[in-house]
C-alpha positions in Angstrom: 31.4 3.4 -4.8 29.4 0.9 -3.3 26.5 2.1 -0.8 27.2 -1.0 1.9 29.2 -1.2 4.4 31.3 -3.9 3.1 34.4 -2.8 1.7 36.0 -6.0 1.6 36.1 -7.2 -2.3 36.9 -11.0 -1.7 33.8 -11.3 0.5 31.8 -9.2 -1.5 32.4 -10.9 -4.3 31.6 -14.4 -2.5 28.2 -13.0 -1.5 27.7 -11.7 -5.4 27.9 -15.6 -6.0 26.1 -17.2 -4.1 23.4 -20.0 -5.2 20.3 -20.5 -2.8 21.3 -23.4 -0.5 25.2 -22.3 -0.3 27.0 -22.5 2.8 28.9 -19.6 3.9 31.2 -20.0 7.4 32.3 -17.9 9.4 34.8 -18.8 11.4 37.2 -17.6 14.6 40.5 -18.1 14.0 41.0 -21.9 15.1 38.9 -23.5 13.0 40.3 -25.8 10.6 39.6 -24.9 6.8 39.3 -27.9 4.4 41.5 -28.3 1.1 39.8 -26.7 -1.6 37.9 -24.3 0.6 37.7 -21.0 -0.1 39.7 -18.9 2.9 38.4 -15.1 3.1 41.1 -14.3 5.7 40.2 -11.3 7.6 41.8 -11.9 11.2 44.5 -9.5 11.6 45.1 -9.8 15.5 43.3 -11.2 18.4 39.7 -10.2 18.9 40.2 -8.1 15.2 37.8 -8.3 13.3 35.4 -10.3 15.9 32.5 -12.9 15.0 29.8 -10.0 15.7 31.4 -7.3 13.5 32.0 -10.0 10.5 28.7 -11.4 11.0 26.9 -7.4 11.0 28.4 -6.7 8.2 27.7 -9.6 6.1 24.3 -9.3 6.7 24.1 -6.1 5.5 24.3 -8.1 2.1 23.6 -11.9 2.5 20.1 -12.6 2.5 20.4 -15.9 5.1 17.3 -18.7 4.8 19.1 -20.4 7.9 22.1 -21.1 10.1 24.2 -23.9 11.9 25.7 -23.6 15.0 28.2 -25.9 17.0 26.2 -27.5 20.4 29.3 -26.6 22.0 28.6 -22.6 21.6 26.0 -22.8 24.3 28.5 -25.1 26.5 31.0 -22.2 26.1 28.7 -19.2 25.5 30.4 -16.2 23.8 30.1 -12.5 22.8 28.8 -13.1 19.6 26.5 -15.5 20.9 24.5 -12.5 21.9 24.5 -11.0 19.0 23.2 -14.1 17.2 20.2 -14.7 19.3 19.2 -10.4 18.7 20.0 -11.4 14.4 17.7 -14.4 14.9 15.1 -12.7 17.0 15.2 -10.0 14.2 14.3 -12.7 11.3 17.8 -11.8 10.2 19.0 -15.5 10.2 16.2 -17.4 9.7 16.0 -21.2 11.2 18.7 -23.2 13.4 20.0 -26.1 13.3 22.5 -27.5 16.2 24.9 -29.9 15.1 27.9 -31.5 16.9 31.2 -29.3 16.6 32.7 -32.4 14.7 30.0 -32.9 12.3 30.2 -28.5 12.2 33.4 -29.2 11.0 32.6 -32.4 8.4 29.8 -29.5 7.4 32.7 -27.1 6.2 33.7 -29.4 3.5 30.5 -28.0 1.6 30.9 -24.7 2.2 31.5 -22.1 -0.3 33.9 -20.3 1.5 34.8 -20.1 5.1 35.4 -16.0 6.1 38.5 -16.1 9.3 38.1 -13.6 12.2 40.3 -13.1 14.9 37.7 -14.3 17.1 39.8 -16.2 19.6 36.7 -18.0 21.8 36.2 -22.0 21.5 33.4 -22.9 19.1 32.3 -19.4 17.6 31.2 -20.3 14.5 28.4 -20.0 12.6 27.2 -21.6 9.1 24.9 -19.4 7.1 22.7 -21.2 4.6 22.3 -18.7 1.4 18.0 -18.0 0.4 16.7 -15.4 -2.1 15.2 -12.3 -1.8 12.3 -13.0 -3.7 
């Protein structure tokens, strides 16, 4: 049995897999995925499972170099937005870069996989660039 708290074997596989430099999203529940992207559905109802949760617990096994976030979050702060700034402040998420929520979206396209929450706030994404441990 695994010692993490993620039980969830598609996204712990995904994490398993990743390359430095691979994009990992994860998304509230309105946000478009591309053909041919991975979908880790994990929304089951509004608010369930919500950005910060999803976001805790993948940490607990993704090491993150850096991560993208819409300009629009700040426009339309959210919950989760606090707990991002407390995971940055804590070197958990390493650099950020602001982009446009249309060109967050274009950025999708290269992601590895895009996790679904059933966060239901406008723009609460977040892009998390893979980097190595050593």
């Amino acid at each position: 049995m695994k010692k993490t708290p993620l039980l969830n074997i598609q996204l712990s596989r995904l994490i398993a897999s990743l390359g430095h430099g691979d994009v990992v999203v994860i998304a509230d529940a309105g946000l478009p995925v591309p053909k041919g992207v991975e979908l880790i559905d994990l929304a089951l109802t509004q608010g369930v499972p919500d950005l910060t949760t999803t976001l805790r617990i993948v940490l607990s096994e993704m090491q993150v170099e850096s991560h993208i976030l819409a300009n629009e979050l700040f426009l339309h702060p959210c919950a989760a937005l606090t707990a991002i700034e407390a995971h940055t402040e804590f070197g958990l998420l390493g650099s950020r870069r602001l982009l446009a929520h249309d060109a967050f979206k274009t950025l999708c396209l290269s992601a590895k996989a895009i996790v679904r929450t059933g966060e239901c706030h406008p723009y609460c994404n977040i892009a998390l660039i893979a980097g190595v441990t050593f």
